[in-house]
C-alpha positions as CSV (number, residue, x, y, z in Angstrom):
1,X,-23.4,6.0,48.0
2,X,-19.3,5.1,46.8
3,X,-16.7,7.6,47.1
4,X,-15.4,8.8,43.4
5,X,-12.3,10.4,42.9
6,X,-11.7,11.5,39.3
7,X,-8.4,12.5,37.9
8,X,-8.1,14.7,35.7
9,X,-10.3,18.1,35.1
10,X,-11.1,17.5,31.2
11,X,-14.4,17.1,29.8
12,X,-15.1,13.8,30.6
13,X,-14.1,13.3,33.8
14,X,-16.1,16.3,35.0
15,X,-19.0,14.9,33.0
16,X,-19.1,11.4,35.2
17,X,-17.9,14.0,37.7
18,X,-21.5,15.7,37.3
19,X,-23.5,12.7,36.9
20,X,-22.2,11.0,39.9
21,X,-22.7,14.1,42.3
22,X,-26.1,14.1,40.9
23,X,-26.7,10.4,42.0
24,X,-25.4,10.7,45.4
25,X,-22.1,9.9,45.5
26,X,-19.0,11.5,46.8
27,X,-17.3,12.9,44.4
28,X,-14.2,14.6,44.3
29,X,-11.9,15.9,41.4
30,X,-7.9,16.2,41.1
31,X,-6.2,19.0,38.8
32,X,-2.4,19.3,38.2
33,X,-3.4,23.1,37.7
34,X,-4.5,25.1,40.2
35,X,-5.2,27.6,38.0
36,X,-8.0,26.1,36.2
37,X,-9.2,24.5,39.6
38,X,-9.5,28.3,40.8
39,X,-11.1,29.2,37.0
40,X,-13.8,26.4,37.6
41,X,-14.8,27.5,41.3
42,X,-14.7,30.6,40.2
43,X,-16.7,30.6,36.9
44,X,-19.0,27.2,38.2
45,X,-17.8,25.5,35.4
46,X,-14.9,24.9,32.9
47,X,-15.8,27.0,30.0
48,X,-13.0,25.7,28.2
49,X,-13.5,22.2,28.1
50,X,-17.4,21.4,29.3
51,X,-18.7,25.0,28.6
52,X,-22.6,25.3,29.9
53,X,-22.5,22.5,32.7
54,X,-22.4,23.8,36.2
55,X,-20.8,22.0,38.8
56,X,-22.0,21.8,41.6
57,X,-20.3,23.1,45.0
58,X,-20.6,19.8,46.5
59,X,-17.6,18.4,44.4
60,X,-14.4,19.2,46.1
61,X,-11.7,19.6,44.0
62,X,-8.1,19.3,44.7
63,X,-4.6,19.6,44.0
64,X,-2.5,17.0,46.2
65,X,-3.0,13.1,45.0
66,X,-2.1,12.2,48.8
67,X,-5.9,12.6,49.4
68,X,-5.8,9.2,47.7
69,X,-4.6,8.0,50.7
70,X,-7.7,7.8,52.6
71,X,-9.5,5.8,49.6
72,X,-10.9,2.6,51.1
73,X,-11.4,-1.2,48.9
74,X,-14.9,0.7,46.7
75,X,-13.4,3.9,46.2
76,X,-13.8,4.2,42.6
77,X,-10.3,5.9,41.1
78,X,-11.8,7.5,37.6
79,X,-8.7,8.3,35.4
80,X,-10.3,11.4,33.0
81,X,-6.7,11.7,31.7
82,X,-5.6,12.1,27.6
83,X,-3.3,8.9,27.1
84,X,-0.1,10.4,26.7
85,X,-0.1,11.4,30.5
86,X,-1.7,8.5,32.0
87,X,1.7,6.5,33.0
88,X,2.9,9.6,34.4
89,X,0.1,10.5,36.1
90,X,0.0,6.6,37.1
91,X,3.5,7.4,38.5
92,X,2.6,10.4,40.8
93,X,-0.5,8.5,41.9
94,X,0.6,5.1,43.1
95,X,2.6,5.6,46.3
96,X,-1.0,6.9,47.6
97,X,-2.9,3.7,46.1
98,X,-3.2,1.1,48.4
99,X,-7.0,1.0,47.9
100,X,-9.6,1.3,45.5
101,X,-10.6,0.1,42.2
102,X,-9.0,1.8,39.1
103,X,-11.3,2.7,36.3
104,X,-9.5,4.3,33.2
105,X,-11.4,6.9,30.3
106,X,-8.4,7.2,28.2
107,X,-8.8,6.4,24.6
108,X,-5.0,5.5,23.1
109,X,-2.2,3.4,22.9
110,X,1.1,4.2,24.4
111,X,3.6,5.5,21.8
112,X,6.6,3.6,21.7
113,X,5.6,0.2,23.7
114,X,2.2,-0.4,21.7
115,X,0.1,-0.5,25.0
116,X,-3.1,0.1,25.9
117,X,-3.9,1.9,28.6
118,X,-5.2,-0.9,31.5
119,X,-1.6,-2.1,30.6
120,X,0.4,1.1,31.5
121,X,-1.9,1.7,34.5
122,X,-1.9,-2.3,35.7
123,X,2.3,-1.3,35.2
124,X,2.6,1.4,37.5
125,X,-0.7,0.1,40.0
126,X,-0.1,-3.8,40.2
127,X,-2.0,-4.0,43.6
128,X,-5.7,-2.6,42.5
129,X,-8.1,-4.1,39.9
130,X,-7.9,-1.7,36.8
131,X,-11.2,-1.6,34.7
132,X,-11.9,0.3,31.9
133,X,-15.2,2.5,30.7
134,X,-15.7,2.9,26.5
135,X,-18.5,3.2,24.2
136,X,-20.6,6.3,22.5
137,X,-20.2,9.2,25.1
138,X,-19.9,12.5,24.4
139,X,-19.1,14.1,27.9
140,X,-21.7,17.3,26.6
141,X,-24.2,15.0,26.8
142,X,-23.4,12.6,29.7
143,X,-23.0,15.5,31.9
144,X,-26.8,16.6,30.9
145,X,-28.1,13.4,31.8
146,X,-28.7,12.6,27.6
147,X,-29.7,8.6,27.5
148,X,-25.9,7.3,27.3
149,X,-24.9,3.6,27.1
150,X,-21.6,2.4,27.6
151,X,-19.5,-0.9,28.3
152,X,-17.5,-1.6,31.4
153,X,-14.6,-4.3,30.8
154,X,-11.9,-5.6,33.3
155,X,-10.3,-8.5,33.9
156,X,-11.1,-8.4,37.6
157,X,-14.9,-9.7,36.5
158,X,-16.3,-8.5,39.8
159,X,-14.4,-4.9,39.6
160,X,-16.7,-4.7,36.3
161,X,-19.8,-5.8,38.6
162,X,-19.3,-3.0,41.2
163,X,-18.3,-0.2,38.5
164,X,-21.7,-1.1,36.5
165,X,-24.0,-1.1,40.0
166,X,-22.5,2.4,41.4
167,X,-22.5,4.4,38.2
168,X,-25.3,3.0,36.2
169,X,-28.3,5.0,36.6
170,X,-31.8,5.8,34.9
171,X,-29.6,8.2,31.6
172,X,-26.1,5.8,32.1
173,X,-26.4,2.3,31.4
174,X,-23.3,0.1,31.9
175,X,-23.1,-3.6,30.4
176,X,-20.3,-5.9,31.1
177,X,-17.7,-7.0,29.0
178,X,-15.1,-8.9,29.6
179,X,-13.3,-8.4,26.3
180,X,-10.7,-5.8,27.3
181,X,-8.7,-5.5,25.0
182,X,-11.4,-5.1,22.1
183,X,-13.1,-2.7,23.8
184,X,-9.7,-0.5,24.6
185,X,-8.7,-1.1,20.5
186,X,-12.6,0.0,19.6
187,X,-12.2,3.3,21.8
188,X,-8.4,3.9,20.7
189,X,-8.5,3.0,16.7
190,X,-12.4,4.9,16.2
191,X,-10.2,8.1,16.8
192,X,-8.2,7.8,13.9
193,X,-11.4,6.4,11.2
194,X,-13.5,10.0,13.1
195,X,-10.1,12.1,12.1
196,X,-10.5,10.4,8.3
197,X,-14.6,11.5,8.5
198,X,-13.5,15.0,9.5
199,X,-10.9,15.4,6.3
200,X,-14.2,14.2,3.9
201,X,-16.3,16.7,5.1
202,X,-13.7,19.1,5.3
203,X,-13.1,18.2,1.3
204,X,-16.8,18.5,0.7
205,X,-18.0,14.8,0.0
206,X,-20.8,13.3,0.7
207,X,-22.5,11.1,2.9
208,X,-21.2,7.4,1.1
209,X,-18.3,8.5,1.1
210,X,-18.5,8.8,5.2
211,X,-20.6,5.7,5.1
212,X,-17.7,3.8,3.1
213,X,-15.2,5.2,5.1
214,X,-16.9,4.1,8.5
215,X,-17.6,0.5,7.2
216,X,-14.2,-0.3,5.8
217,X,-12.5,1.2,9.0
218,X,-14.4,-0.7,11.5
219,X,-13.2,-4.1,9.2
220,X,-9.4,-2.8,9.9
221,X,-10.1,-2.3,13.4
222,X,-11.5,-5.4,13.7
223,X,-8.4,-7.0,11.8
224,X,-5.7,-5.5,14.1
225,X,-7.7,-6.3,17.3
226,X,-7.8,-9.9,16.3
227,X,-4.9,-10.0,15.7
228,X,-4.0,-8.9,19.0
229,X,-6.3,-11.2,21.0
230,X,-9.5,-9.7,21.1
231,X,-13.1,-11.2,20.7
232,X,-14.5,-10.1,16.9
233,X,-17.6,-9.7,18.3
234,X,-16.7,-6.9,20.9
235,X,-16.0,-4.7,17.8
236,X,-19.8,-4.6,16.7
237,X,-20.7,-3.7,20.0
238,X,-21.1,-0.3,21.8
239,X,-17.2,0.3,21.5
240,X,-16.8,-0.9,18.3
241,X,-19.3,0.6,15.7
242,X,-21.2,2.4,18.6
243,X,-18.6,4.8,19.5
244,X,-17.6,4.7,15.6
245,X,-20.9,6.1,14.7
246,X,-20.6,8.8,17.1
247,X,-17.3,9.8,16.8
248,X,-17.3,10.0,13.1
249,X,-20.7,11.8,12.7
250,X,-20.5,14.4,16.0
251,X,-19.3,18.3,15.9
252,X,-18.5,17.2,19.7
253,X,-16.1,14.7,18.3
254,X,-12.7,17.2,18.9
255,X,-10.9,14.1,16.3
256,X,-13.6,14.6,13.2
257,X,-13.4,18.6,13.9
258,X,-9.6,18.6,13.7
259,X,-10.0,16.6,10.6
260,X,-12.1,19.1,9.0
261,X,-9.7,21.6,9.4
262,X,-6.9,19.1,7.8
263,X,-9.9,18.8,4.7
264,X,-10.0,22.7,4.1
265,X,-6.1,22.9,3.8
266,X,-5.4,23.6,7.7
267,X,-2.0,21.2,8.4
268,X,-2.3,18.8,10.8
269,X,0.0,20.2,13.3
270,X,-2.6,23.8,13.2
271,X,-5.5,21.8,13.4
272,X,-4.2,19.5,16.6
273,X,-3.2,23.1,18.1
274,X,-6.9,25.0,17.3
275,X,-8.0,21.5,18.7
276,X,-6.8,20.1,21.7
277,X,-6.4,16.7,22.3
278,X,-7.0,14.9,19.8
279,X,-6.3,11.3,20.1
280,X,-6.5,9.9,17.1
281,X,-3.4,12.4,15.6
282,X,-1.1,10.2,18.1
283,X,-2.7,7.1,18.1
284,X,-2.5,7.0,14.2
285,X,1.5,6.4,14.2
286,X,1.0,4.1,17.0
287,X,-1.5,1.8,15.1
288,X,0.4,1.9,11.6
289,X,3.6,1.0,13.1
290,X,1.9,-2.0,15.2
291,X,0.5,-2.8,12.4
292,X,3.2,-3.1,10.3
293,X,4.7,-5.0,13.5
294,X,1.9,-7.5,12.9
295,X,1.3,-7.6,9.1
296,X,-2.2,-6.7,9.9
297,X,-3.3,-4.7,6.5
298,X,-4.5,-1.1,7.5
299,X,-5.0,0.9,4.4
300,X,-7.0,3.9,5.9
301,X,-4.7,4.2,9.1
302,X,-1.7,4.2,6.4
303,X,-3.2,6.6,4.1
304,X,-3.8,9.0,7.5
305,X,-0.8,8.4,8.5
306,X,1.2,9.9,5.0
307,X,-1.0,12.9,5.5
308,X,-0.2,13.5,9.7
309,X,3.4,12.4,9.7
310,X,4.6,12.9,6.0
311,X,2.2,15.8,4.7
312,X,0.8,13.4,1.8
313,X,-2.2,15.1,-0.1
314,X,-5.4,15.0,1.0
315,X,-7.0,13.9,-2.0
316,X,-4.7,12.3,-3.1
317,X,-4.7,10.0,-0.4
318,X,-8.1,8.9,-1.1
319,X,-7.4,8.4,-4.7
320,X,-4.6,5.8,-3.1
321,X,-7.5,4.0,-1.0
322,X,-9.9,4.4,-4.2
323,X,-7.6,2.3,-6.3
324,X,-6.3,-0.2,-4.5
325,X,-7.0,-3.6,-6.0
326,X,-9.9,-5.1,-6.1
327,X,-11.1,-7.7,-3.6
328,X,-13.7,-9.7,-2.2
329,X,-15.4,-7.5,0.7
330,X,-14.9,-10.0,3.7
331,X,-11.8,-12.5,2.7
332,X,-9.3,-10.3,5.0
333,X,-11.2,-9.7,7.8
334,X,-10.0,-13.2,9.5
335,X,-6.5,-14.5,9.3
């Protein structure tokens, strides 16, 4: 039995929230809001943002981060926070962290210093290992104990070990990997390719055009993340085209829904705001300006970016990525 402390009240940190309870552990969950911590001990659940799952009176949830002060070496710190808030929740946290292992959830790259999130958090916590937890997991489902595999990746190797004993169980299986940074750039740059799904359907096309769209966008993932360092491999592996697939094809995906509202004419700044977070509308300008940075080609992330940032047509935009010269299916994927 470890001691959990998740922070953040979204979807899903409650979800490993629920599943960790459920095994044993002690579990307990930080808000910035006391109003939805009273709405969820209240209602029994956060009908917002995991509607259906009860939680279970046995979580404690609270509003003062100084409770991290009592965290001994296997406390496991889950950060269940959107990306844009992590450094400054990072901030608030860290003059309680003297102990504990850091696992982060986020799925995004900084805006404005290009970095991932193990980065920011290994920034503003240097003295704790800092892992991170990606692959196909739809907090509905984890929370409801549906089969769920994911990957585990730090550079701390036996941070990784202990994260995938304690939370693995017979519906959550953990591997290893020790390719951070792939599996980070997997989880971030799926967000934008599931946005690009959304807009398809949203248009009305078809399933190769989805099936195109998911192939060439895992190649330009896998072009920018080798770029940056990462293992080509990791990228046909459960964060790669795993949480792709699931992303892209999912009504629990909150990216491909906002997308589908950008397909039937909504703009993008409505469809963020009927929403909620949506990842992949930040991490978009991220990726095309560190890609551009690079010289890494990243047609679909460039196309999605015209239509976020500089309201480019929707169709028309595919037309662009439609005819773009012709080329030999594999010659750009290495350098």
């Amino acid at each position: 039995m470890a001691d959990i402390v998740v922070l953040g009240s979204g979807g899903f940190g409650l979800s490993l929230a629920v599943m960790a309870q459920h095994y044993g552990h002690n579990v307990a969950v930080w808000s910035a809001f006391e109003d939805e911590i009273e709405a969820i001990k209240r209602d029994g659940e956060n009908k917002k943002k995991l509607p259906g799952v009860k939680i279970p009176d046995s979580i404690s949830f609270i509003s003062n981060l100084n409770v991290l002060e009592m965290n001994d070496d296997d406390t496991i710190v889950i950060f269940g926070i959107p990306s844009s808030f992590t450094r400054n929740v990072a901030k608030q946290a860290a003059p309680y962290l003297e102990k504990g292992i850091v696992l982060n959830t986020a799925k995004g790259l900084e805006d404005g210093t290009f970095k991932r999130m193990s980065q920011v958090l290994s920034e503003e916590i240097p003295n704790l290992p800092v892992a991170v937890l990606s692959g196909p997991s739809h907090a509905e489902e984890v929370a409801r104990g549906i089969p769920t595999t994911v990957a585990v990746a730090s550079e701390n190797r036996a941070a990784a070990n202990y994260i995938q004993e304690v939370l693995s169980n017979k519906t959550f299986r953990i591997y290893v990997n020790d390719d951070v940074t792939g599996c980070e750039l997997g989880g971030s740059l799926k967000n934008i390719i599931a946005l690009c799904a959304g807009i398809c359907d949203g248009l009305g096309y078809g399933d190769n055009t989805k099936a195109a769209l998911m192939t060439r966008g895992i190649s330009e993932i896998a072009r920018l993340g080798y770029a940056m360092g990462a293992n080509i491999h990791t990228f046909s592996g459960l964060t790669g085209i795993g949480d792709l697939i699931v992303t892209c094809t999912s009504m629990h995906s909150r990216n491909r829904r906002a997308g589908i509202l950008i397909g039937q004419g909504i703009s993008p700044d409505e469809a963020v705001k009927q929403t909620g977070t949506v990842e992949g509308y930040s991490c978009c300008k991220v990726a095309y300006e560190l890609s551009r940075r690079l010289n890494v080609d990243m047609p679909i992330t460039e196309q999605l970016y015209k239509v976020l940032y500089e309201y480019s047509n929707v169709r028309e935009a595919l037309w662009n990525l439609m005819g773009r010269p012709h080329r030999h299916e594999t010659e750009e994927l290495f350098f």
